[in-house]
C-alpha positions, 0 to 999 in steps of 0.5 A, spaced: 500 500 500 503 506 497 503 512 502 500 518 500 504 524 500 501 528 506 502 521 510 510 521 508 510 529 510 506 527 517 511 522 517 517 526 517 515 531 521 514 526 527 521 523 525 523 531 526 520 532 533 523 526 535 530 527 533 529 534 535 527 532 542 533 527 542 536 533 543 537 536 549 540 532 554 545 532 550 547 538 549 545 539 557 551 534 558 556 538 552 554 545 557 559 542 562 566 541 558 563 548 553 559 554 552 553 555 548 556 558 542 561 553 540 556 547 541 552 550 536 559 553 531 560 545 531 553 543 530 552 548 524 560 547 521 558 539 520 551 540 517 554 545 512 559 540 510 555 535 510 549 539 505 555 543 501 557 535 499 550 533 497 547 539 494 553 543 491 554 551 491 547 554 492 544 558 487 542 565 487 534 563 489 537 560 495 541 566 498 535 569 501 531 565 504 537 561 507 539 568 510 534 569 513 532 562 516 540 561 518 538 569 523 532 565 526 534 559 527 541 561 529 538 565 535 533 559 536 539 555 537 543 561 541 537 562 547 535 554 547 542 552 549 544 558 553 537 556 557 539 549 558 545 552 562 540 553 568 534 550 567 531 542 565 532 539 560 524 537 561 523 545 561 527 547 556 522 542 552 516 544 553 518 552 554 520 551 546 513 548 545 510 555 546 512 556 537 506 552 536 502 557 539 506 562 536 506 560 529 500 561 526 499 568 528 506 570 525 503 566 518 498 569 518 501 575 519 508 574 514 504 569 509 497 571 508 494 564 511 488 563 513 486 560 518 479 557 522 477 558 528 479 550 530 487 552 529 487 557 534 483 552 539 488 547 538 494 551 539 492 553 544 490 547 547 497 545 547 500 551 549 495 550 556 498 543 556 506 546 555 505 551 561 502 545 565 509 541 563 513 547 565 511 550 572 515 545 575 520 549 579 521 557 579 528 556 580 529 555 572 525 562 571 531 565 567 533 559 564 525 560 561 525 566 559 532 564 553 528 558 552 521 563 550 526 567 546 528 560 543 520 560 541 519 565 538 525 564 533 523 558 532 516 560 530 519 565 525 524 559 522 518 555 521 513 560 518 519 562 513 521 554 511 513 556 509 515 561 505 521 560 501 521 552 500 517 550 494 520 551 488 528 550 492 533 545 492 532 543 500 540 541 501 542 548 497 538 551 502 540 548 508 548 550 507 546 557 507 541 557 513 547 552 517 553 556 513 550 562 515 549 560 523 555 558 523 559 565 521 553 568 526 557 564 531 564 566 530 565 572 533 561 569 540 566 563 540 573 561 543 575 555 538 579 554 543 575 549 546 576 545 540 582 541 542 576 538 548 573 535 541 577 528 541 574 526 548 566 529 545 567 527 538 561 522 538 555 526 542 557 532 537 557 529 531 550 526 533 548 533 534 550 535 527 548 530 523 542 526 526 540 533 529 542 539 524 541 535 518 536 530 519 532 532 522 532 539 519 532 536 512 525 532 514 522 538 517 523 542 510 521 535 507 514 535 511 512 543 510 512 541 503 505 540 503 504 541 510 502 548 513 505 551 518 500 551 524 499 545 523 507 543 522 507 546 529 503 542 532 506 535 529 514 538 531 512 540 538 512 533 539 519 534 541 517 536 548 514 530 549 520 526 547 525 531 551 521 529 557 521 522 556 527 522 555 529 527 561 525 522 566 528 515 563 535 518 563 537 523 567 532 522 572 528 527 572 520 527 575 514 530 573 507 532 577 500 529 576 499 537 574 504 535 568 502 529 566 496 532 564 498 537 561 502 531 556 496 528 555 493 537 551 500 537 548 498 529 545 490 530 544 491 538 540 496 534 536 491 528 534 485 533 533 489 537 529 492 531 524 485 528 524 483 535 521 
């Protein structure tokens, strides 16, 4: 039985998330040996090998979005990190969670979309579920609040791959993106650090290749056909992975009050996919 090209696009947006949210307690470990910035200059040089191999030097149409994607999802990556400095790896999942909201407004608001009542009542259904997940301890306010930046970013990222990524060569695109979060990273980063490479090769390749580039190139992969909002919604599945994965290797815990909010987060996804 072949699978229809939405199926595939929902299907890749779901491997995304959960390669997203694979994420966090990775970089959360990294955050003892290195700073911030230059997890992310690693992550980004990788990917942009990687995407320069496969999809040759970028041509004139791919410039300008892969500009302003690589700003967006540069400050995405530099407030999320910068967040797991002083709070949770399970917070910083769910905190980041809050594009889903924020994504259908900014498409209607850049993209001209329209959109039915239903999308507003889902996002906000999983907003109401990721605000449940996250007010587990005060003590993480600061670490919060980069992370809220880090949304922000991410719902611009999100609503820009809408715009731009019909017609564009997806590896083209995402060396400029990578190549220009790399450069951004430069003047912020003490490349020093790189002679601790040897010792945290492998975590730092998974973060470039599975996350920067597989889970990227799916999530461009996905909004194809997807729409934003609704792209959202399937990728804020990342904070449920990142919790699960919080609990089961690092221990952490969660209330009665969070796992209610787990079950919003999964039940606006359903509805919105069901739509």
């Amino acid at each position: 039985m072949l699978i229809s090209e939405k199926n595939k696009s929902l299907i890749a947006l779901f491997f995304s998330a959960l390669f997203f949210g694979s994420t966090f307690l990775i970089v959360k470990n990294l955050l003892v040996s290195f700073s911030p910035t230059f997890i992310v200059f690693m992550r980004y040089i990788i990917a942009s090998i990687f995407f320069l191999v496969i999809g040759g030097i970028p041509n004139s149409k791919t410039i300008k979005p892969g500009l302003l994607m690589g700003i967006f999802l540069w400050l995405g990556y530099i407030t999320q990190t910068q967040g797991l400095v002083t709070t949770s790896t399970i917070n910083s999942g769910v905190v980041t969670g809050f594009y889903i909201v924020l994504t259908p407004f900014f498409s209607k608001l850049i993209n001209k979309t329209q959109l039915n009542s239903k999308n507003y009542i889902y996002s906000f259904l999983g907003f109401l579920g990721i605000v449940l997940i996250s007010i587990t301890d005060i003590t993480q306010i600061f670490g919060n609040i980069f992370t809220m930046f880090c949304a922000f970013s991410y719902a611009m990222h999100i609503v820009l791959v809408e715009r731009y990524i019909d017609g564009l060569n997806i590896s083209q695109l995402m060396f400029v993106q990578s190549f220009t979060g790399a450069v951004l990273c430069i003047p912020f980063t003490e490349l020093n650090q790189i002679n601790n490479f040897n010792e945290y090769w492998l975590p730092i390749l998974f973060l470039g290749l599975v996350v920067n580039v597989s889970a990227f190139y799916l999530q461009l992969y996905g909004q194809r056909i997807i729409k934003a909002s609704t792209s959202a919604l399937i990728l804020s599945l990342e904070a449920i992975f990142a919790l699960f994965i919080g609990i089961l290797l690092a221990g952490e815990t969660l209330n009665l009050l969070s796992w209610g909010g787990v079950l919003l987060v999964l039940i606006s996804i359903f509805l919105v996919i069901k739509e």
